[in-house]
TIPAPA-490725 format. One line per 5 residues: number of its first residue (from 0); for each residue x, z, y of C-alpha. Coordinates in Angstrom, 3 decimals. Each point is the difference from the previous one (the first is absolute). Layout:
REM residues N
NUM) X:Z:Y ~ ...;
This chain:
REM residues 298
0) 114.701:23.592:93.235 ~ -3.815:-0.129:1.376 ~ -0.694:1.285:3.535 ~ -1.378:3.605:-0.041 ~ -3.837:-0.037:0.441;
5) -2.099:3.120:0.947 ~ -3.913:-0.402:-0.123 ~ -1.761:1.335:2.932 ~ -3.138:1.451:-0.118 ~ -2.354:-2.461:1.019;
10) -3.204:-1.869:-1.123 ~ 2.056:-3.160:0.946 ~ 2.700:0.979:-1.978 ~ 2.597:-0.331:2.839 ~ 3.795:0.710:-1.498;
15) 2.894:1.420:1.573 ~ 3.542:-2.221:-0.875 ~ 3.029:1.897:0.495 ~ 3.254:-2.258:-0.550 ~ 1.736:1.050:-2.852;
20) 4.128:-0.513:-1.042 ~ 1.537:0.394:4.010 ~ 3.342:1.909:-0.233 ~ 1.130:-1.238:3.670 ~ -3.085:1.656:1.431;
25) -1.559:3.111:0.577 ~ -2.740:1.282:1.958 ~ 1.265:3.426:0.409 ~ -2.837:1.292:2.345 ~ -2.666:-0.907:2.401;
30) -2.272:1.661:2.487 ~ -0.842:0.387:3.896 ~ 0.238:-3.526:0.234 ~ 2.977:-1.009:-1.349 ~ 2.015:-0.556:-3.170;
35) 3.446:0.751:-1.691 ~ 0.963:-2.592:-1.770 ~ 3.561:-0.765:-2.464 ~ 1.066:-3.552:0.285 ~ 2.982:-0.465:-2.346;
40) 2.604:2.820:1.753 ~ -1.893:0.238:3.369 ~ -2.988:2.095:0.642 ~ -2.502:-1.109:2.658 ~ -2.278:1.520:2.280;
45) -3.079:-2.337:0.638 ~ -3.724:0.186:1.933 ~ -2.749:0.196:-2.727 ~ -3.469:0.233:1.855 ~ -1.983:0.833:-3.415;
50) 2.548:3.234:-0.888 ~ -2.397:2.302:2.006 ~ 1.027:2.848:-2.345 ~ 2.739:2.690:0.921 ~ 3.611:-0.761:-1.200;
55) 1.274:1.557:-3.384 ~ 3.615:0.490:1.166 ~ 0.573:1.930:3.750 ~ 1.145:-1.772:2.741 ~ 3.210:0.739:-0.117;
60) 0.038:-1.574:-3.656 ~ -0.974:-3.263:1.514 ~ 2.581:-0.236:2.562 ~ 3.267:1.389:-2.382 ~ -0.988:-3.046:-2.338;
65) -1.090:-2.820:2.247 ~ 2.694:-2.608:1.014 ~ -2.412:-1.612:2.724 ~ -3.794:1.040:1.016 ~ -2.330:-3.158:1.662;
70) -1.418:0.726:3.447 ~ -2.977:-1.579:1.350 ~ 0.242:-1.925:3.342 ~ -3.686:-1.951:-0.742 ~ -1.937:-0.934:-2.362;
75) 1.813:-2.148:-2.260 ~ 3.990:0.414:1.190 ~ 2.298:3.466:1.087 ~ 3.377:0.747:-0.665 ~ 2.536:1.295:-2.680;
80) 1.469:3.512:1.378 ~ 3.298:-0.336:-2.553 ~ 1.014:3.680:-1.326 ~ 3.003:-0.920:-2.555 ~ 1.578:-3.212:-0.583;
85) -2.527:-2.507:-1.306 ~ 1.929:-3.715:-0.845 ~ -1.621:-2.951:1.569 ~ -1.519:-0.994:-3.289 ~ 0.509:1.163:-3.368;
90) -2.025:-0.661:-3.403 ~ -2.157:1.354:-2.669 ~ -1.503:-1.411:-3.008 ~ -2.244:0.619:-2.690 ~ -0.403:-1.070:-3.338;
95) -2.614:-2.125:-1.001 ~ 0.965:-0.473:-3.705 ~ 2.856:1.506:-2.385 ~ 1.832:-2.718:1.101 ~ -0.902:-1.110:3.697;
100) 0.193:1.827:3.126 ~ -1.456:-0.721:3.435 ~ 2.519:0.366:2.700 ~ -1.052:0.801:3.357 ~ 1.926:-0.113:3.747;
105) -1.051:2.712:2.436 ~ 0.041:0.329:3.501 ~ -1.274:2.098:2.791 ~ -2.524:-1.690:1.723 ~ -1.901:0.225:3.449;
110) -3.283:-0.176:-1.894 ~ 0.413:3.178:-2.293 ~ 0.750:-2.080:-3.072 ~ 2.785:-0.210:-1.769 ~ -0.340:-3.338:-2.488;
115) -2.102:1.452:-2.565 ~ -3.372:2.172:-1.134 ~ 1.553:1.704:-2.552 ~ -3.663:0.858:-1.896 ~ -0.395:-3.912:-0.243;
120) 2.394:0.510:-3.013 ~ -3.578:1.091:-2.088 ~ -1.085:-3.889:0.720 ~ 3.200:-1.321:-1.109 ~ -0.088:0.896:-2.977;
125) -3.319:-1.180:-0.179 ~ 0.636:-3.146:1.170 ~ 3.638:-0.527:-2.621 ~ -1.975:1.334:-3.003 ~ -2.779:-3.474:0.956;
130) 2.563:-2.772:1.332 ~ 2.080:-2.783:-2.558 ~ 1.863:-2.892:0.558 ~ -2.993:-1.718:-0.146 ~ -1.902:2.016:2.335;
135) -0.500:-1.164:3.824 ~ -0.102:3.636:2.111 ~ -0.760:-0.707:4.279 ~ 0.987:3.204:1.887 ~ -1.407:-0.144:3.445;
140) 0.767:2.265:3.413 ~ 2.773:0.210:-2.685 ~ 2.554:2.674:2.122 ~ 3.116:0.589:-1.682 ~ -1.021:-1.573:-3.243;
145) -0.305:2.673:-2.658 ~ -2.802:-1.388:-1.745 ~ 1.907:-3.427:0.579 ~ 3.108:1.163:-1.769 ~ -1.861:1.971:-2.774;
150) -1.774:-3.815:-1.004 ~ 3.008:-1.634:0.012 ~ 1.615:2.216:-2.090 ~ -2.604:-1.145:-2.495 ~ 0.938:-3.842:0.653;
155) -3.189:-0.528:1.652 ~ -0.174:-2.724:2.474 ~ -0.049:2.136:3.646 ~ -1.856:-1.293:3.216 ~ 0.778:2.648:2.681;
160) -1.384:-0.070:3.400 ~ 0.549:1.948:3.007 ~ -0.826:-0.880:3.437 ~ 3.567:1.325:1.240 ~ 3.149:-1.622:-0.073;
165) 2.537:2.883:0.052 ~ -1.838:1.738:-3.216 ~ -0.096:-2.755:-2.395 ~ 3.773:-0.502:0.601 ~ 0.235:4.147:-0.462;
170) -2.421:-1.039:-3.375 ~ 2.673:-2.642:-0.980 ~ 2.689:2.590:0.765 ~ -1.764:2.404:-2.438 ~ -0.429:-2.784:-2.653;
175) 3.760:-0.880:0.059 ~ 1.089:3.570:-0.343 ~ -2.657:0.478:-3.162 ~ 2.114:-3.236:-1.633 ~ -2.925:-2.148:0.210;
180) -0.339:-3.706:1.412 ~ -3.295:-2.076:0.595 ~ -2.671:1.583:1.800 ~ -1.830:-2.661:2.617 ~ 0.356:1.314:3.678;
185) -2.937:-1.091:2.064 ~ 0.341:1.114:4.000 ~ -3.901:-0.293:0.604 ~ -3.151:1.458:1.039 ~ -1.648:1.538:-3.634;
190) -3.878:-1.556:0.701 ~ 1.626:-3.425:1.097 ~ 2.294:0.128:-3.539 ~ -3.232:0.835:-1.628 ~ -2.047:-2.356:1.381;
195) 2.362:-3.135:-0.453 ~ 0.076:0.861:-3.767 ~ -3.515:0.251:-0.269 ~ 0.178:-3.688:1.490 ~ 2.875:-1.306:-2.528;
200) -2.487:1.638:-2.941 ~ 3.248:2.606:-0.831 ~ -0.409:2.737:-2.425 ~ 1.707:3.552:-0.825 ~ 0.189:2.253:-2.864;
205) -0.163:2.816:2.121 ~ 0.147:0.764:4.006 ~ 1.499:2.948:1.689 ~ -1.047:0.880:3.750 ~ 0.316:2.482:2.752;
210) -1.593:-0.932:2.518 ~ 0.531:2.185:3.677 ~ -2.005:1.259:2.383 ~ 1.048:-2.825:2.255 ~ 2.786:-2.161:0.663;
215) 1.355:-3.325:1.173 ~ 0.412:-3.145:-1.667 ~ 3.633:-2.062:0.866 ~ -1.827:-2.219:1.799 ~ -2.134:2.643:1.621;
220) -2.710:0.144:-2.450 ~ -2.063:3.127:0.489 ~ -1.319:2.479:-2.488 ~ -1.923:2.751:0.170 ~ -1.291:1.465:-3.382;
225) -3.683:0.802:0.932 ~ -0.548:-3.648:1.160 ~ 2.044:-2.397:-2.676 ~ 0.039:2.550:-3.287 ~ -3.130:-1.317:-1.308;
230) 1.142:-3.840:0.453 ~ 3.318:0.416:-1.322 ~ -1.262:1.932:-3.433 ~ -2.400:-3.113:0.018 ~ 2.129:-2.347:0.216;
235) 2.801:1.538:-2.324 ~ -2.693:0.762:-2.409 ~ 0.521:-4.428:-0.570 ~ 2.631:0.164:-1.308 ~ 0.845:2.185:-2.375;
240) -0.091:-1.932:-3.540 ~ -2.364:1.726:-2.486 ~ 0.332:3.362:-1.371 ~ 2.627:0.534:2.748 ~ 0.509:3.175:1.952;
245) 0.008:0.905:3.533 ~ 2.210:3.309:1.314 ~ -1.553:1.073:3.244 ~ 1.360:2.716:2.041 ~ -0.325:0.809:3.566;
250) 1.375:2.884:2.630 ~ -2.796:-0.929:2.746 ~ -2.586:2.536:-1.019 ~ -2.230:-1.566:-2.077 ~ -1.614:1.945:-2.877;
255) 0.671:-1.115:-3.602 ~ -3.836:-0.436:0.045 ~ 0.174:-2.007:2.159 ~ 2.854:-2.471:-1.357 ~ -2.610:0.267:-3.325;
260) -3.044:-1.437:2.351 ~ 2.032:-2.845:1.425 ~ 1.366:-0.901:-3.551 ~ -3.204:0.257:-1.938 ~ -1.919:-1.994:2.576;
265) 2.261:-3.228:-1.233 ~ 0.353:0.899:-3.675 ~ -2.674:1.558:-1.359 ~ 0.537:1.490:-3.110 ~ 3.647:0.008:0.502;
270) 2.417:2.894:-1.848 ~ 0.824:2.174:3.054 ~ 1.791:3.498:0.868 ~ -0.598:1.612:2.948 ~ 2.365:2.993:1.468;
275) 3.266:1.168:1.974 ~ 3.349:-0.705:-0.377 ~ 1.512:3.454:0.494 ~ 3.562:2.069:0.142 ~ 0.451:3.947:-1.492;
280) 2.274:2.191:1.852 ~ 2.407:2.578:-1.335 ~ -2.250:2.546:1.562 ~ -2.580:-0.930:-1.859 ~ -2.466:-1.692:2.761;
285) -1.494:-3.847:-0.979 ~ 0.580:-2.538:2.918 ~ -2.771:-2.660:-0.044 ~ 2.022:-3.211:1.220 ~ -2.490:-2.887:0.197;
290) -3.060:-1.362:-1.824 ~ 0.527:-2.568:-3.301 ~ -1.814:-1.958:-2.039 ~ 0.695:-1.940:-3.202 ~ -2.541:-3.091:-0.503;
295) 0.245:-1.520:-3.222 ~ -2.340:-3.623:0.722 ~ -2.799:-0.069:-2.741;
């Protein structure tokens, strides 16, 4: 099934992707900074800056439904206050073809997350309708691996790169569940990856990459977005084989427009769609998640 597209009304033609096919989650409502969310049996209560919008359900909605709610202690960690019993793990999936599911472990974390950005599920798709066996697919600042797992379920040949130990092997854990095998782990810093393949004159059929606002490499690489961005979509822009694709998405910020500049600055005349990746609530409000594009190299 394709994702679900919704033009928006722009000159620059900038789309709104809303995943399409989840039955183990739910965005049930969002507003005064926070959302209410259904992962498989559990119901979440997370901070979401951009819901600046009152709620559509009352308060006292919220807190008869929510197993756990996420409290702040700075700007990137908090806490878990735990309402009903909530297992130390426990898994959802999705299905990526008639035949195929993607199976994912969840967990509470420190940092908000859980192990997966459920409106991903529109690139997916996207990226299982493009991959073969023959196809080579690199999936870098790769998290949990959903776009990982949705390649290989194609056959393609998987490079998958994260800079942190502890989530490729939660990746791996996700790929065993799902019944597949095969996927390359790389532990590494994603501009060093990219830059050694550049060297060894290495190609791709299509490259998937979300890049944060900053971060650390595992041998204490820095990154910070504003200053290496432009060299990493520089240097990844070498090596993807022609007519490949590039799937771009990032949570920092940054405008679509802005993803469109950097990319049409190295490809000129590429194929390129510019918008957000979004999620639609029960009570009918749209929650922009993060800014995509889809490069297709001319």
């Amino acid at each position: 099934m394709p994702d679900t597209t919704i033009p928006m009304s722009s000159k620059n033609d900038l789309t709104r992707w809303f995943p399409d096919g989840w039955r183990d989650h739910e965005l049930l409502d969002s507003g005064d900074g926070s959302r209410l969310e259904r992962f498989g049996d559990l119901v979440l209560i997370r901070p979401e800056p951009k819901a600046i919008w009152a709620r559509g359900l009352a308060e006292a909605d919220w807190s008869r439904m929510a197993a756990a709610q996420f409290v702040p202690t700075g700007r990137t960690k908090g806490h878990w206050d735990i309402r009903q019993s909530v297992p130390d793990s426990w898994e959802i999936c999705f299905p990526i073809s008639p035949k195929q599911n993607l199976h994912f472990s969840l967990e509470l974390t420190r940092f908000k997350h859980v192990g997966i950005f459920p409106e991903q599920a529109a690139n997916w798709r996207w990226i299982a309708d493009r991959m073969s066996p023959e196809k080579r697919m690199l999936n870098l600042f790769a998290y949990t691996g959903g776009a990982s797992l949705a390649a290989r379920s194609t056959g393609a040949d998987v490079t998958h790169v994260d800079a942190i130990k502890q989530v490729v092997t939660w990746t791996r854990m996700n790929m065993e569940l799902s019944g597949l095998d095969g996927i390359r782990w790389c532990v590494e810093d994603a501009l060093r990856f990219v830059e050694r393949e550049v060297r060894r004159d290495k190609a791709y059929d299509l490259i998937v990459m979300d890049p944060p606002s900053w971060g650390l490499g595992p041998k204490g690489e820095k990154w910070k977005l504003e200053e290496k961005l432009g060299l990493l979509i520089q240097s990844a822009a070498k090596i993807v084989a022609p007519g490949g694709a590039v799937v771009m998405n990032t949570y920092s910020g940054l405008s679509p427009s802005s993803l469109e500049n950097l990319w049409r600055t190295v490809w000129p005349g590429c194929r390129i769609e510019a918008g957000e990746l979004c999620l639609s609530s029960g009570t009918g409000q749209v929650l922009p998640t993060g800014s995509l594009v889809r490069v297709v190299r001319p």
